[in-house]
N, C-alpha and C positions, 0 to 999 in steps of 0.2 A: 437500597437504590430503587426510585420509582422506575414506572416503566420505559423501555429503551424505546424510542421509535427511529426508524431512518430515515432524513429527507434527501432530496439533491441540494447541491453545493450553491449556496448563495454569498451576498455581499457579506464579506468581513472575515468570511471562512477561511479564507486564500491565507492570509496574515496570520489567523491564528495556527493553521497547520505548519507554514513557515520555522513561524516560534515555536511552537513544540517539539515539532523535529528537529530543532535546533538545541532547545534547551536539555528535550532526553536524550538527543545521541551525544551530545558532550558530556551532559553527566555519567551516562551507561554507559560509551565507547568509547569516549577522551576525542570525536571528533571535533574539527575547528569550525569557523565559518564556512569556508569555503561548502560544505555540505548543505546549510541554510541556504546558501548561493545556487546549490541544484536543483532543489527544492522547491526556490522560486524562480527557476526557470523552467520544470516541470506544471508547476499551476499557473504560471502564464500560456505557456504553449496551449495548454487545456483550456483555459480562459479563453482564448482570441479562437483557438481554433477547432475546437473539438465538435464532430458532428454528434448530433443528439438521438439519430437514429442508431447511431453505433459503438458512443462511448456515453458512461454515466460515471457517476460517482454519488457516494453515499456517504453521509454524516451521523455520525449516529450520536444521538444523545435523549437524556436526561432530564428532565425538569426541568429544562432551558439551558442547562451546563450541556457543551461539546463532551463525546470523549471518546470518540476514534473517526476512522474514516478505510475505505480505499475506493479505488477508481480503477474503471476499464476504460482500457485506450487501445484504439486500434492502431496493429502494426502493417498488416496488410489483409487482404479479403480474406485470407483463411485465420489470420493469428489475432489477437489481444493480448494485449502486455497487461498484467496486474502491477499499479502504481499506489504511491505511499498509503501500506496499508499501515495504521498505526492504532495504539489503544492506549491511553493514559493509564499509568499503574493501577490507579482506581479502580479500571474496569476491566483488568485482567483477573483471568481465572473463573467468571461465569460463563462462559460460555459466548460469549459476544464474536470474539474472533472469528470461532466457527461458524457461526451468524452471517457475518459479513462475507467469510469467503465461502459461504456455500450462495449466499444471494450473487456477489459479482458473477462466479462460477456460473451459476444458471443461466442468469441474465447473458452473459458472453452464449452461453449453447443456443438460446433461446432466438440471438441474430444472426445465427449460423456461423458463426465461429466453430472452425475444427480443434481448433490448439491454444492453450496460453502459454504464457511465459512469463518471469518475472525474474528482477535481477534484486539479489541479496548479500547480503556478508554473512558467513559462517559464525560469527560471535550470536546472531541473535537465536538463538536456541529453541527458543518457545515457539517464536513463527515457523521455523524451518523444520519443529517437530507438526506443528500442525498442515504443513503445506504437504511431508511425508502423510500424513493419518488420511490425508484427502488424494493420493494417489501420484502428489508431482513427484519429477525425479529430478538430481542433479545433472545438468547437460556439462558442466564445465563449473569447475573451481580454480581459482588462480590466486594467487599472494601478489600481493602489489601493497605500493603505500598509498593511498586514500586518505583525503580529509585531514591530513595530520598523522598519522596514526596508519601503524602494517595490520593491512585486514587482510581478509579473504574472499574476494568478491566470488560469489555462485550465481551461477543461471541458472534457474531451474524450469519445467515446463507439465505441461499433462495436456493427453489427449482428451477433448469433452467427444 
């Protein structure tokens, strides 16, 4: 893999994140549409309204290939919500993940954000091992059915 670099979120981005989160959480979680459907009502909202002084989002890619992203979005003056972070299988296992969530992380301290938070499902392992290694904790796990499919939806959060 050549070098990774991160940009912000431009035209066409929106769509491909869309479909990807679409096409892996179906594949990996057996989720339906209706998850894509959240998806893209999260990068609309971020789209139309998101202020630049306090929320960003980062792209990361490759040689012109996409292959991950997340976003900071502010929930209120103290908090940020960490939103779709994701990694294409490709580019899992270097080290990217920790990449991303140590830049959002910063970047959230950095506008004086005290706290983030992020909401996940218990199936995905890998991020929720990496969100532990970085210091969040679980505020609340709950079983419910989602997207087609009984998950475990968690909130987790960490003090910056």
């Amino acid at each position: 893999m050549t070098q990774v670099t991160f940009r912000n979120l431009q035209i066409g981005d929106a769509g491909w994140l869309i479909g990807q989160h679409g096409i892996l959480y179906h594949q990996d979680e057996g989720f339906d549409a209706t998850f894509e459907a959240t998806v893209a009502e999260i990068l609309a909202d971020y789209i139309r309204n998101h202020d630049p002084a306090f929320e960003r989002a980062w792209i990361a890619e490759s040689g012109g290939q996409r292959l991950g992203s997340i976003f900071c979005v502010r929930k209120d003056a103290d908090t940020a919500k960490l939103r779709l972070f994701l990694l294409l299988p490709e580019a899992r296992g270097r080290g990217l993940g920790h990449q991303l969530l140590t830049a959002c992380m910063a970047w959230a301290r950095d506008r004086g954000y005290k706290r983030m938070e992020l909401w996940t499902h218990e199936s995905h392992k890998a991020a929720c091992a990496l969100y532990a290694a970085h210091g969040w904790q679980i505020d609340s796990s709950v079983a419910t059915h989602s997207f087609g499919t009984d998950v475990v939806e968690q909130i987790w959060s960490i003090t910056l």
